[in-house]
TIVOTOR-134080 format. One line per 3 residues: their letters; for each residue y, x negated, z negated of N, C-alpha, C. Coordinates in steps of 0.1 Angstrom, whole numbers, plus 5000, padded with zeros to 4 digits. Layout:
# TIVOTOR-134080
a = Y,X,Z,Y,X,Z,Y,X,Z  ...
This chain:
# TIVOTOR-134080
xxx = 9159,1005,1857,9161,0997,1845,9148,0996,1837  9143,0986,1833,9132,0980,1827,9133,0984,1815  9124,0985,1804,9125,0990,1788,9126,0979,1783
xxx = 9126,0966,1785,9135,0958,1779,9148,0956,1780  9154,0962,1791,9170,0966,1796,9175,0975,1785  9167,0981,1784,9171,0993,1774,9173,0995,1758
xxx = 9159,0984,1756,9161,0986,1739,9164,0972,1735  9168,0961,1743,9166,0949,1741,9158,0938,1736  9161,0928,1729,9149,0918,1727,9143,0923,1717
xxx = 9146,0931,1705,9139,0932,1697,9123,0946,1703  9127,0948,1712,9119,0963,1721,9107,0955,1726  9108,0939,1727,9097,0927,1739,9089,0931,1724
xxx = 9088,0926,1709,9080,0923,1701,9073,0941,1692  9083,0950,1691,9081,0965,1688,9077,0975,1700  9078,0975,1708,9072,0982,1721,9068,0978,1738
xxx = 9058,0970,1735,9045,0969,1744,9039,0970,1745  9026,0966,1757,9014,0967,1753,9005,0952,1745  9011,0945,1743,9006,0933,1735,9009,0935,1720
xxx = 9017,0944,1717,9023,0943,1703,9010,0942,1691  9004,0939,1682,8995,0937,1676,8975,0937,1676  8979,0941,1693,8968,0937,1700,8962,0920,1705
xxx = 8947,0919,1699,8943,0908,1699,8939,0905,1717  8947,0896,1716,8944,0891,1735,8937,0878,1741  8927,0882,1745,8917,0868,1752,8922,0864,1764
xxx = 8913,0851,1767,8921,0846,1780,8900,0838,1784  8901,0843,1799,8887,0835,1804,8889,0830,1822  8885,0821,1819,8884,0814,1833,8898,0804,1834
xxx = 8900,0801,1849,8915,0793,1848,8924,0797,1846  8935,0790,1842,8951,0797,1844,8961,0781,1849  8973,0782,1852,8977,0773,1856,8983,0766,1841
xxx = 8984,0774,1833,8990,0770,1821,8985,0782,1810  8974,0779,1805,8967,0789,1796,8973,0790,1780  8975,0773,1778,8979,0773,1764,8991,0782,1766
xxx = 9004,0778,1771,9019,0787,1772,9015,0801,1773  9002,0805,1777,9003,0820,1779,9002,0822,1766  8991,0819,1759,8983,0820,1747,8997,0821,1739
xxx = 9007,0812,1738,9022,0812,1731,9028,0824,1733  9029,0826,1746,9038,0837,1750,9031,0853,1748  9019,0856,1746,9015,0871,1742,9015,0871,1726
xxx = 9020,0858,1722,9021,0864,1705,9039,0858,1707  9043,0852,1714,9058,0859,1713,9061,0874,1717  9052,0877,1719,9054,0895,1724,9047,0899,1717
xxx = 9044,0899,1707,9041,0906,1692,9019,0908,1695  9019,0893,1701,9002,0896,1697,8999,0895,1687  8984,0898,1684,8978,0895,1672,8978,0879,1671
xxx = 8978,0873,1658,8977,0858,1658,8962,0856,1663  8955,0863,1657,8940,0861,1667,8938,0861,1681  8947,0863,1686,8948,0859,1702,8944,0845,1705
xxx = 8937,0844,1715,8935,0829,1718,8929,0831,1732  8921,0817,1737,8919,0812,1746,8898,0816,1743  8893,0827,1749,8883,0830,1750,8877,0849,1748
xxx = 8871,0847,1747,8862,0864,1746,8855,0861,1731  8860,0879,1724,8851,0880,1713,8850,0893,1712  8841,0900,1705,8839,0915,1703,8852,0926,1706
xxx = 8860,0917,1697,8870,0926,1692,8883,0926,1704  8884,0918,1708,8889,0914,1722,8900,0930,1729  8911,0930,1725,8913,0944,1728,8921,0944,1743
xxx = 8927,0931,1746,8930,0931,1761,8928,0916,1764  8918,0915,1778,8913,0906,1783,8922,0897,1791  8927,0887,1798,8931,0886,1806,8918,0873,1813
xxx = 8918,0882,1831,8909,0875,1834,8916,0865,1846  8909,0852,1843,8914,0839,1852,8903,0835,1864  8909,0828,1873,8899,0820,1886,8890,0818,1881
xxx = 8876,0815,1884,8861,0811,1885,8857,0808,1869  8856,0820,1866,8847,0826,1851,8833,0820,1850  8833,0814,1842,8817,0809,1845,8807,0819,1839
xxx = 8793,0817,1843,8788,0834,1843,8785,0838,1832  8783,0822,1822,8777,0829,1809,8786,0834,1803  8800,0836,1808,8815,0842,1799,8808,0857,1805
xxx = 8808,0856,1816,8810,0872,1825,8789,0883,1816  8784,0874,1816,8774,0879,1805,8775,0883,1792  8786,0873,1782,8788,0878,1773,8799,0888,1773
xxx = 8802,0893,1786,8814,0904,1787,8807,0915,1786  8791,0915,1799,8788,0922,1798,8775,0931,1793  8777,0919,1780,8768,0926,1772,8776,0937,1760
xxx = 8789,0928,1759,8795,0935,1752,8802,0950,1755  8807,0949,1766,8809,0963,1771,8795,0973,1773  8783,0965,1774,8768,0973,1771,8770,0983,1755
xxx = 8777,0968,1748,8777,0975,1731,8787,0986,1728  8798,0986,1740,8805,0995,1734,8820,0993,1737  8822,0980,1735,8833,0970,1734,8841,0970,1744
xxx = 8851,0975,1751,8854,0973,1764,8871,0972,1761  8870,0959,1763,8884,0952,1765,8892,0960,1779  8905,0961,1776,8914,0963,1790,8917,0950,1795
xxx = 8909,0949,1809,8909,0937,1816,8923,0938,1826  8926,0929,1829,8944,0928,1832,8939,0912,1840  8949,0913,1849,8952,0895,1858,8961,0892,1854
xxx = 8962,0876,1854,8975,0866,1853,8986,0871,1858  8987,0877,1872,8996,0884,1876,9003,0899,1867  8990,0907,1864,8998,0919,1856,9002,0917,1845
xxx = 8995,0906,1837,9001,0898,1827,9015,0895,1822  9021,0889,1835,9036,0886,1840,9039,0901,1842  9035,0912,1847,9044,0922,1848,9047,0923,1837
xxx = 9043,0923,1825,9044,0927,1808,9053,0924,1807  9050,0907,1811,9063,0900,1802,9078,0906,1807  9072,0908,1824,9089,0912,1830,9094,0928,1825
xxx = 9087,0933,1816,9088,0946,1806,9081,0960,1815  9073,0954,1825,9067,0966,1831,9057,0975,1824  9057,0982,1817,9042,0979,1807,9038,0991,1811
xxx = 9037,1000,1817,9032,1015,1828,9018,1008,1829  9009,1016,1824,8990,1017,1828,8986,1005,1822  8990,0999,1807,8987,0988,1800,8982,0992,1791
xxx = 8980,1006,1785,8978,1010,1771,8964,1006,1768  8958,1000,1753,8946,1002,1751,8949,1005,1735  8936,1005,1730,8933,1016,1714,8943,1005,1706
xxx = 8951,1012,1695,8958,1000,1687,8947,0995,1679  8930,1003,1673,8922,0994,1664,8915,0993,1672  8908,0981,1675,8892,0977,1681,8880,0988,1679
xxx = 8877,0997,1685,8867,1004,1686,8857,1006,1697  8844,1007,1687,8831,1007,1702,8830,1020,1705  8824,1023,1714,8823,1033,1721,8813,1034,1736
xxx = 8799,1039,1734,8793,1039,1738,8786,1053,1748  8787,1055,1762,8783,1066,1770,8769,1065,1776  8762,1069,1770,8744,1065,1779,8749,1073,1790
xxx = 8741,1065,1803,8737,1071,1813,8724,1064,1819  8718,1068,1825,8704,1059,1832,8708,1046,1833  8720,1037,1834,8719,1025,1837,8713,1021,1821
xxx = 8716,1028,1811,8707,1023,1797,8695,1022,1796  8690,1035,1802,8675,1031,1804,8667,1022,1812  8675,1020,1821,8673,1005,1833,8677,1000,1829
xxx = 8684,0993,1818,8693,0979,1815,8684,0966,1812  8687,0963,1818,8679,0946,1819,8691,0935,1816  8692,0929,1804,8702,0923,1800,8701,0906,1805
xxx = 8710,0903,1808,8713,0887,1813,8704,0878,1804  8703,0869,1816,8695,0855,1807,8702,0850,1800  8705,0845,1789,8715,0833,1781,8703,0823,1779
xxx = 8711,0811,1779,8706,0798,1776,8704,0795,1759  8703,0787,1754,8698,0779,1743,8711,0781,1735  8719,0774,1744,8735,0771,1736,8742,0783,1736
xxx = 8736,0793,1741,8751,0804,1740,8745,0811,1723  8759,0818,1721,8755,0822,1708,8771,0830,1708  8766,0842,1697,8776,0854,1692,8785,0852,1685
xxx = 8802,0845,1691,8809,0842,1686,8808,0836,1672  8797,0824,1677,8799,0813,1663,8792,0818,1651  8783,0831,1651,8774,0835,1640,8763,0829,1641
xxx = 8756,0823,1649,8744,0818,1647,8734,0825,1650  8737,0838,1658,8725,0849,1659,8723,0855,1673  8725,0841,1679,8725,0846,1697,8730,0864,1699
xxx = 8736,0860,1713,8741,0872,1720,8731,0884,1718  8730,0894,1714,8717,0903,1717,8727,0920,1720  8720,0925,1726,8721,0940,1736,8708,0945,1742
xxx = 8705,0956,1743,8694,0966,1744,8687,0962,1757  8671,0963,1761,8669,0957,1766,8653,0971,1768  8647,0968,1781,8636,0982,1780,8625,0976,1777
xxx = 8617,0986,1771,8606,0983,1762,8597,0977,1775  8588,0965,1776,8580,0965,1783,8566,0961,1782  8557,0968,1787,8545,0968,1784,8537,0962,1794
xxx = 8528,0958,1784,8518,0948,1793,8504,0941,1779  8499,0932,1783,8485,0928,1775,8491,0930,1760  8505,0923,1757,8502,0925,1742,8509,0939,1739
xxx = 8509,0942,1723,8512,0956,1720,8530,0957,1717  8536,0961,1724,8552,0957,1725,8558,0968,1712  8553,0981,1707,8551,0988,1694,8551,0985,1681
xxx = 8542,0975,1679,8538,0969,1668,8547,0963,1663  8547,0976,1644,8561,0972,1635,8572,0979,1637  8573,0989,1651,8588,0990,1658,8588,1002,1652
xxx = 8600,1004,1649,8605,1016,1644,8612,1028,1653  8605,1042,1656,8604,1043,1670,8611,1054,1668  8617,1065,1672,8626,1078,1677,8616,1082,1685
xxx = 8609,1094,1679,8600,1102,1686,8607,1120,1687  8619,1121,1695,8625,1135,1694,8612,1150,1695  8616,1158,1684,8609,1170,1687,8609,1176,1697
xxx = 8599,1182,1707,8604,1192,1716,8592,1207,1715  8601,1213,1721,8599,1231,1717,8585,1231,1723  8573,1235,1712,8562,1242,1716,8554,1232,1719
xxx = 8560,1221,1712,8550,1206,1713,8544,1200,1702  8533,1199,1703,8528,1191,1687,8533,1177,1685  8542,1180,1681,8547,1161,1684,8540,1145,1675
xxx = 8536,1155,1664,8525,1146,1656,8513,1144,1661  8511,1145,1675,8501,1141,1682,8507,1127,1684  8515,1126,1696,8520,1115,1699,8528,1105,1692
xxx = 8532,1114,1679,8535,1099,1663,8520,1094,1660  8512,1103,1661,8498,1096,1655,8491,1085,1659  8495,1087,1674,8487,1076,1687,8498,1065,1684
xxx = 8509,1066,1681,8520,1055,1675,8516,1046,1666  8512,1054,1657,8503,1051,1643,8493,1045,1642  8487,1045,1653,8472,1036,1657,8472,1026,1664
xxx = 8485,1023,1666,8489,1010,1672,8501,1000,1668  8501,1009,1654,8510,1000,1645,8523,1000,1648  8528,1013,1652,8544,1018,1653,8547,1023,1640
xxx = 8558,1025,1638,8564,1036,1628,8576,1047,1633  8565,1059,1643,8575,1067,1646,8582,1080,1639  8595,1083,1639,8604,1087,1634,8606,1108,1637
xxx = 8610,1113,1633,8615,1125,1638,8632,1124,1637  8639,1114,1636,8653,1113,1637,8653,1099,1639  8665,1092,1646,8671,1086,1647,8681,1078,1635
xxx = 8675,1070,1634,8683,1057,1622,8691,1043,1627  8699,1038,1617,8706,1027,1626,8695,1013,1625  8686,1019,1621,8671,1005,1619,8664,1009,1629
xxx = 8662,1019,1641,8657,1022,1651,8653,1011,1658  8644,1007,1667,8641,0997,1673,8641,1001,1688  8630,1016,1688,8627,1017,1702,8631,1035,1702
xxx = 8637,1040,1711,8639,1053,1717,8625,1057,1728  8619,1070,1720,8609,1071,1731,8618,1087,1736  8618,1086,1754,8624,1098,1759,8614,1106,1766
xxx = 8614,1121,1762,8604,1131,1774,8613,1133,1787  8598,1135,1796,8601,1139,1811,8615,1144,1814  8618,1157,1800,8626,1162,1803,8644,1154,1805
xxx = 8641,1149,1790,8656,1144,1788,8654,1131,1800  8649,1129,1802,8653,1117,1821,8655,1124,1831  8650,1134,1835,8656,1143,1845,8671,1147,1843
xxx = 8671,1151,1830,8686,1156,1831,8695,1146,1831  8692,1137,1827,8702,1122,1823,8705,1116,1840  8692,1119,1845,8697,1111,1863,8704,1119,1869
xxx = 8707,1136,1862,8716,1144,1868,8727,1143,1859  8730,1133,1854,8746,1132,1846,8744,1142,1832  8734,1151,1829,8732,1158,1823,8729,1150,1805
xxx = 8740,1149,1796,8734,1148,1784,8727,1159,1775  8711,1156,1769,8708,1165,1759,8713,1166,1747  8705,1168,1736,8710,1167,1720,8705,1155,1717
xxx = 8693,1148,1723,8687,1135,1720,8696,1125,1722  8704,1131,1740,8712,1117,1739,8728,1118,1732  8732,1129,1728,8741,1130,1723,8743,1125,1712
xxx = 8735,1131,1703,8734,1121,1687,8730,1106,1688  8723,1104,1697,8720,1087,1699,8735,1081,1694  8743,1089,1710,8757,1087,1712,8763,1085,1700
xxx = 8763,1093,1689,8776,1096,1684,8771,1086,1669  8758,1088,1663,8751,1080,1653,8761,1068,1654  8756,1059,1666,8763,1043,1666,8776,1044,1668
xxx = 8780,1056,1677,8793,1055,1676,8802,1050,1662  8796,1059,1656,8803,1062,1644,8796,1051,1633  8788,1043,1634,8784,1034,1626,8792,1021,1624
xxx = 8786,1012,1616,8794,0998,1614,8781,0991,1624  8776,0991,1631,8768,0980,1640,8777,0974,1651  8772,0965,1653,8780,0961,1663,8775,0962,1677
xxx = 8756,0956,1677,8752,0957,1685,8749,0969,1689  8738,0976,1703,8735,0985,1705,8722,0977,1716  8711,0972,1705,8701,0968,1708,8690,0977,1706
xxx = 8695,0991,1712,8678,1001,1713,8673,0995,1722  8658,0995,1723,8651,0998,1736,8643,1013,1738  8649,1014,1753,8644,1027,1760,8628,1028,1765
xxx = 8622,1038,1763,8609,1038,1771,8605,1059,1770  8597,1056,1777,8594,1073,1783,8580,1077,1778  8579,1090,1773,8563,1095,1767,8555,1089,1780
xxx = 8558,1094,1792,8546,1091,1802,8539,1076,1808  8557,1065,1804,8556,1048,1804,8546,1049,1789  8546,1056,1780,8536,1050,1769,8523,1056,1770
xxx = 8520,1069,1774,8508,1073,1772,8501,1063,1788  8507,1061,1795,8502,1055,1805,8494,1042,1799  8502,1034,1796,8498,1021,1785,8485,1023,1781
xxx = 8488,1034,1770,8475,1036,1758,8465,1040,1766  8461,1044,1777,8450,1049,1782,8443,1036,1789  8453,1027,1797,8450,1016,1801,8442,1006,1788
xxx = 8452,1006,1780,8444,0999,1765,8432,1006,1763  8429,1017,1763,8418,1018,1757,8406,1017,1765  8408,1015,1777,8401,1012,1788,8394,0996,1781
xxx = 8401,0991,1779,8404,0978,1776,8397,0972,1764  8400,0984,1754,8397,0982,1739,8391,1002,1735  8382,1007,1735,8380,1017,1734,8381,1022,1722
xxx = 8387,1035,1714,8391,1037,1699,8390,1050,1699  8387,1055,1693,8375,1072,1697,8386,1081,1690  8395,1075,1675,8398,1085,1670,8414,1086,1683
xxx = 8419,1074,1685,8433,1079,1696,8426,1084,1708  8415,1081,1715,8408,1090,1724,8405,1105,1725  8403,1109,1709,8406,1123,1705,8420,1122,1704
xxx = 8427,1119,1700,8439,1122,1708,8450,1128,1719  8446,1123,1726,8448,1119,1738,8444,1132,1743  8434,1135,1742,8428,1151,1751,8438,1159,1744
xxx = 8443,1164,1732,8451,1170,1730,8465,1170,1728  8469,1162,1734,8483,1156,1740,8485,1165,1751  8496,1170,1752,8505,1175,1765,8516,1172,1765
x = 8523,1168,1781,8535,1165,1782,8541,1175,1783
């Protein structure tokens, strides 16, 4: 017996998994609008509709998604955002009152787990026309610092973590001479995360530190929506600076530099 057998019609709009949950719809369906009808006759949010937005708390995905939908999916799941994705077919289980392995959060919340694919994240191309649910401020998600002729630093507001038995105002200083502004904590105005040898080793071993923990839990718990840090490593930067100065010679970060240890 099905739990609509049980508690009857008023049980389809008070106990589901659609009940005041906002529900998207992407790609084809044979009949999209009638679904769009039918998950707020089962007690959706009226903000249910026919597309993907942040808040999106159950997805339903259709035939041949075009990629800039499947980009802004997954940038948003980069941020945090991760809709319970469901088929046209499990869809119809709902309606037929199956609702076993449908649960998701009743409020929209992000929720963010670094692992190395963050610090590799190389985020999708978007074109010209795409844009952030109609704000006007293009799609954006975290992306790795990259270096090359010009100074990728400059202005950036940088997470420089302490580590034991390290002068770390050596390496804010060489920051400073290149027109960073590095930090001893982490802020939600952060630009760039610089990580030691250490905390990457342990992160490719599933291993979270305190560096990546509070990252974690900061945004977690903030009002941002995005989670546009960029990652880079003490030895991807001091590598840089030594190349630059090859390049451009600067005597006082040259004294630096000798007294730097990783």
């Amino acid at each position: 017996m099905i739990q609509q057998d049980l508690f009857g019609d008023s049980a389809i709009i008070k106990q589901n998994p659609l009940t005041d949950r906002r529900v998207g719809f992407i790609g084809k369906f044979k009949n999209r609008a009638a679904l769009v009808r039918k998950v707020k006759e089962f007690g959706a949010s009226e903000n249910s509709k026919d597309g993907l937005t942040r808040d999106t708390q159950i997805l339903v995905m259709g035939s041949e998604i075009k990629q800039d939908v499947l980009n802004r999916l997954l940038c948003y799941e980069h941020d945090g955002w991760k809709p319970l994705k469901i088929s046209e077919a499990e869809l119809e289980e709902i309606f037929k009152g199956h609702y076993t392995g449908y649960d998701s959060p009743a409020v929209p919340t992000k929720q963010i787990s670094i692992d190395m694919s963050y610090y590799n994240w190389v985020p999708p191309v978007f074109t010209d026309e795409d844009d952030d649910e109609n704000e006007g401020s293009g799609i954006r998600c975290s992306s790795p610092l990259v270096y090359g002729d010009d100074n990728p630093i400059y202005g950036m507001e940088i997470y420089v973590p302490n580590r034991v038995n390290i002068d770390m105002g050596i390496i804010r200083q060489i920051i400073g001479n290149f027109g960073g502004y590095a930090n001893t904590e982490y802020f939600d105005e952060t630009n760039v995360v610089m990580l030691s040898k250490e905390t990457l080793r342990l992160l490719e071993q599933g291993i979270k530190d305190d560096v990546i923990t509070t990252i974690e839990k900061q945004y977690n718990e903030s009002s941002a929506k995005f989670f546009n840090i960029q990652f880079t490593s003490e030895p991807d930067f001091i590598s840089w600076v030594k190349k630059r100065l090859e390049k451009y010679p600067d005597e006082s970060t040259m004294a630096l530099l000798e007294k730097y240890k990783f």
